[in-house]
NUDRENFI-597978 format. One record per residue (C-alpha): residue number from 1; residue in one letter; chain; x, y, z. Coordinates in pm, 1 decimal. Each point is the difference from the previous one (the first is absolute). Example, Ala and Ser with C-alpha at 12.3 -4.5 7.8 and 13.67 -1.06 7.14 Angstrom:
n:1 | res:A | chain:A | u:1230.0 | v:-450.0 | w:780.0;
n:2 | res:S | chain:A | u:137.0 | v:344.0 | w:-66.0;
***
This chain:
n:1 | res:X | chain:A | u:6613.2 | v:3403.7 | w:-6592.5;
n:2 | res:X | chain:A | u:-365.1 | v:-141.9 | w:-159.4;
n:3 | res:X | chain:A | u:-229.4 | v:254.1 | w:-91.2;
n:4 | res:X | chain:A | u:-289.6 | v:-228.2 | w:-130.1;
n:5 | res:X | chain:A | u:-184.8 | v:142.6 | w:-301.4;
n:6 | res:X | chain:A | u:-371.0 | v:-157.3 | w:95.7;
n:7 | res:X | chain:A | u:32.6 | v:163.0 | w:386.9;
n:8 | res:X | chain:A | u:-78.8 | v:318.9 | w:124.8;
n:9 | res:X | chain:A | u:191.7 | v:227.6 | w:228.3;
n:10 | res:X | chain:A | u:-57.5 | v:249.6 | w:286.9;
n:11 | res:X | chain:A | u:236.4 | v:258.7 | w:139.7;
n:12 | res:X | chain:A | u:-5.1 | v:-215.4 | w:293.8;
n:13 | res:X | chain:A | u:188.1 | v:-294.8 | w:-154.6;
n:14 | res:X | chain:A | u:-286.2 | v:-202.5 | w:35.3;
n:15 | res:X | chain:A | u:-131.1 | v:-187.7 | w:-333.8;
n:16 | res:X | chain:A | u:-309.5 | v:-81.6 | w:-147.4;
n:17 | res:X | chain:A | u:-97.7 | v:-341.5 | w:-243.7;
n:18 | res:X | chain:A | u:-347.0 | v:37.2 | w:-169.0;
n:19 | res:X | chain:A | u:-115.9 | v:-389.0 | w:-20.3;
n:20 | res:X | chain:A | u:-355.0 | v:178.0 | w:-136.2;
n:21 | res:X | chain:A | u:-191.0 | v:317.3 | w:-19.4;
n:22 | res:X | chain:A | u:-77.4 | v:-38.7 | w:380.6;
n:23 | res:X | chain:A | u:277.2 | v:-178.8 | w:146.1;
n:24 | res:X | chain:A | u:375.6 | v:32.2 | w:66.6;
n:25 | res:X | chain:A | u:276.9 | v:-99.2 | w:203.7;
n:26 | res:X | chain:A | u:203.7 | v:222.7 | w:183.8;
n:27 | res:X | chain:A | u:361.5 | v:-4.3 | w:129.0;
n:28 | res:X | chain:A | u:345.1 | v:139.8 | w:51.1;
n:29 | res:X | chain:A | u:193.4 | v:125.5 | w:-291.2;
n:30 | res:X | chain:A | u:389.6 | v:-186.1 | w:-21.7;
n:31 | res:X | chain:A | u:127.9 | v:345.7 | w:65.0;
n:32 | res:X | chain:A | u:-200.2 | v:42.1 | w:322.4;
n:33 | res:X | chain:A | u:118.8 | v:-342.6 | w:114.0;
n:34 | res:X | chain:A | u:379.5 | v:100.5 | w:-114.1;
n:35 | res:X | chain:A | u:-60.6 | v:283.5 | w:257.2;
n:36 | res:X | chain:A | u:-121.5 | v:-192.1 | w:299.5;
n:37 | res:X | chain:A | u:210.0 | v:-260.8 | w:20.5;
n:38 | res:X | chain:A | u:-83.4 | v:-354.2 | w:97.8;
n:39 | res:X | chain:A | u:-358.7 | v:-57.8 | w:67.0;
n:40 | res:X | chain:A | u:-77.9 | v:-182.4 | w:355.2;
n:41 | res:X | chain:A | u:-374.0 | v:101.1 | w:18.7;
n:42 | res:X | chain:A | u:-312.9 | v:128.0 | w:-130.6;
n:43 | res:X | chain:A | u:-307.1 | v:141.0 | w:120.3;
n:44 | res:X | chain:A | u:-281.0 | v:-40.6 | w:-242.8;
n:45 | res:X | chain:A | u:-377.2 | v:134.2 | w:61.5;
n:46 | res:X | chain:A | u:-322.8 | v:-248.2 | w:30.8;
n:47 | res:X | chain:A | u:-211.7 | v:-106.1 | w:-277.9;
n:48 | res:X | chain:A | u:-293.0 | v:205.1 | w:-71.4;
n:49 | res:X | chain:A | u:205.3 | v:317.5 | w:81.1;
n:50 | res:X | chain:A | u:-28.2 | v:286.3 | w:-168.2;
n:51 | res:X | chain:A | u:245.1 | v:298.7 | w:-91.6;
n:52 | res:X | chain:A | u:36.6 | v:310.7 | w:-150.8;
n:53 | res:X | chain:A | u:222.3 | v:80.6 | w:-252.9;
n:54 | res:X | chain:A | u:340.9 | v:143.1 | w:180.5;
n:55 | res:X | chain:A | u:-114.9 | v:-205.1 | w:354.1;
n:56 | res:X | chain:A | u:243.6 | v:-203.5 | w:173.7;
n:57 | res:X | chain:A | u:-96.5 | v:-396.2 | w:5.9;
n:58 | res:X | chain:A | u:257.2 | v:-155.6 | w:110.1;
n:59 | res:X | chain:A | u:357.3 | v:36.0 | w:59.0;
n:60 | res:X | chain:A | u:321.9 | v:-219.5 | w:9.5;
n:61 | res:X | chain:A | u:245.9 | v:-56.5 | w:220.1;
n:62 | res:X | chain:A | u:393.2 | v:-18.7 | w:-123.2;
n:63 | res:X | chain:A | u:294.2 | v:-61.8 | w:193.8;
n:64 | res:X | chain:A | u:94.7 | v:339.6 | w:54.6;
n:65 | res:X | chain:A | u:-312.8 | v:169.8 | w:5.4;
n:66 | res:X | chain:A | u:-392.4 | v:-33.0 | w:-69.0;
n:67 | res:X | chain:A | u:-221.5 | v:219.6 | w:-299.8;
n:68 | res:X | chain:A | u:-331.6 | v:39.5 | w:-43.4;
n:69 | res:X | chain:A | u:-170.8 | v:-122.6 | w:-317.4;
n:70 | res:X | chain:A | u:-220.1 | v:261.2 | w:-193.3;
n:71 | res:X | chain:A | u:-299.0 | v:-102.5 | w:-214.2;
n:72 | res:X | chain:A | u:60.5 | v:70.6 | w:-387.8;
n:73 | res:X | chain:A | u:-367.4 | v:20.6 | w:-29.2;
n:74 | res:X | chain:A | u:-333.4 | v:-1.4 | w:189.6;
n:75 | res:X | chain:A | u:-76.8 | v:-403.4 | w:86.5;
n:76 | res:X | chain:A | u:-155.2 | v:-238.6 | w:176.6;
n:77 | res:X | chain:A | u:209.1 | v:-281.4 | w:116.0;
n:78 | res:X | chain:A | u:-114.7 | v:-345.8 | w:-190.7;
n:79 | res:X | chain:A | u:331.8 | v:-181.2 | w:98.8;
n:80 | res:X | chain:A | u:304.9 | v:-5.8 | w:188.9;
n:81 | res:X | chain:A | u:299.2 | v:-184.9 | w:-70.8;
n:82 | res:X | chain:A | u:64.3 | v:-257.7 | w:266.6;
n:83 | res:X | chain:A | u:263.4 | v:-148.2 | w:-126.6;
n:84 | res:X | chain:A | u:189.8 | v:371.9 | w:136.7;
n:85 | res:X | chain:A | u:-125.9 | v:-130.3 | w:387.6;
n:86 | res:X | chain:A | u:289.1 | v:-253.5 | w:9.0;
n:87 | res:X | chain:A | u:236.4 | v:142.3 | w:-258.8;
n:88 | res:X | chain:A | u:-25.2 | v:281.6 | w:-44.7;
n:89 | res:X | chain:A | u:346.4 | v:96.8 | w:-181.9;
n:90 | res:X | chain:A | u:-198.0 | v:-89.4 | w:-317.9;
n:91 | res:X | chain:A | u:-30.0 | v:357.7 | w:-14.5;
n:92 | res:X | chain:A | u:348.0 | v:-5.5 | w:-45.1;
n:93 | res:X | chain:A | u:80.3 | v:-236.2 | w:-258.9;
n:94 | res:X | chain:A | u:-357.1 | v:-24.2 | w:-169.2;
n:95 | res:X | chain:A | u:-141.0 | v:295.5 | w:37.2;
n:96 | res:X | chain:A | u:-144.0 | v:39.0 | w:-333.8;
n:97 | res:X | chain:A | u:-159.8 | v:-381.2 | w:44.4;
n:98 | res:X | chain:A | u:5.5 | v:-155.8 | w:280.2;
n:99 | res:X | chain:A | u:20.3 | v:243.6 | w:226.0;
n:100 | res:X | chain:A | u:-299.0 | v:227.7 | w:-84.7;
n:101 | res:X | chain:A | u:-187.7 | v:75.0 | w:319.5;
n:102 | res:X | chain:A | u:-354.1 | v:112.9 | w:-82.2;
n:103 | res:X | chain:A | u:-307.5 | v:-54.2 | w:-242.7;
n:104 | res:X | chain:A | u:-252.5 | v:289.3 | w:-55.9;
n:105 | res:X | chain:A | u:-312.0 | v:13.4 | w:-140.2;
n:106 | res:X | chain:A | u:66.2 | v:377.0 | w:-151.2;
n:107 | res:X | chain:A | u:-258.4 | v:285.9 | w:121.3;
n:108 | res:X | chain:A | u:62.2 | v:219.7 | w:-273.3;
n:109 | res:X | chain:A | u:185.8 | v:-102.2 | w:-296.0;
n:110 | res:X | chain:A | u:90.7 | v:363.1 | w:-111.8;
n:111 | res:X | chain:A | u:244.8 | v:-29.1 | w:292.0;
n:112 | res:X | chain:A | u:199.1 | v:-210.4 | w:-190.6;
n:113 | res:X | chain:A | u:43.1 | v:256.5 | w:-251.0;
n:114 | res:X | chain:A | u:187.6 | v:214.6 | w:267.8;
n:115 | res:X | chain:A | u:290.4 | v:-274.5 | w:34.1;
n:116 | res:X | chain:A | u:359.2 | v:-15.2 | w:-179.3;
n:117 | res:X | chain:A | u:48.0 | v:-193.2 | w:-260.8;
n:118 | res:X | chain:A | u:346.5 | v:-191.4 | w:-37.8;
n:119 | res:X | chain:A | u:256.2 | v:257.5 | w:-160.6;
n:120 | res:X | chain:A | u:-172.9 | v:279.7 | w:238.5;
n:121 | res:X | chain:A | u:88.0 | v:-215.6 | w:368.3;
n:122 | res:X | chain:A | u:347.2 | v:-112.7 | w:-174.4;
n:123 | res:X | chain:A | u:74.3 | v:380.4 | w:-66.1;
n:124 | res:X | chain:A | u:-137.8 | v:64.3 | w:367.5;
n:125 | res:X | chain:A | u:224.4 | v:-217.3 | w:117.0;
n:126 | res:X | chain:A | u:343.1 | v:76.5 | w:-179.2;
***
């Protein structure tokens, strides 16, 4: 399994790429994708939306069953991926690239300070 060094972890298996001091992306973690199964669909929130840190803003739907998705971090939605709309078992097999599903602006950057780092999730995880 990938455990990223430059990405941040929740609890939730959902992970966090700063691009700057006030943006990120946001996705699923390989483990959390592992767990689901194969990815038919995902519900992503409008642009302009914002969320606390903890709030669901999405969720996705496998094969077998459907999870919510659960902010790293308090945001407001700059982008969605689109590319997830027609295909969306990226989040399967690109989940650390391709298939990120969110940019933030951040709302308070100590947040970030609150999320795993990469030998904390792997040792979550195992």
């Amino acid at each position: 399994m990938q455990f990223p060094s430059d990405y941040k972890y929740s609890k939730e298996h959902t992970w966090l790429k700063l691009l700057d001091n006030q943006q990120a992306l946001i996705g699923i973690t390989e483990f959390a994708q592992s767990e689901l199964g194969e990815i038919v669909y995902v519900d992503l929130p409008s642009i302009g939306k914002q969320f606390k840190k903890d709030e669901v803003f999405g969720s996705v739907e496998a094969v077998k069953t459907t999870s919510d998705l659960f902010m790293p971090v308090s945001g407001e939605v700059l982008e969605i991926n689109t590319k997830l709309k027609d295909n969306a078992p990226l989040v399967n097999t690109a989940f650390f690239t391709d298939g990120w599903m969110i940019k933030v602006k951040l709302l308070d950057n100590t947040e970030t300070d609150t999320l795993l780092d990469a030998k904390s999730y792997e040792s979550l995880v195992n």
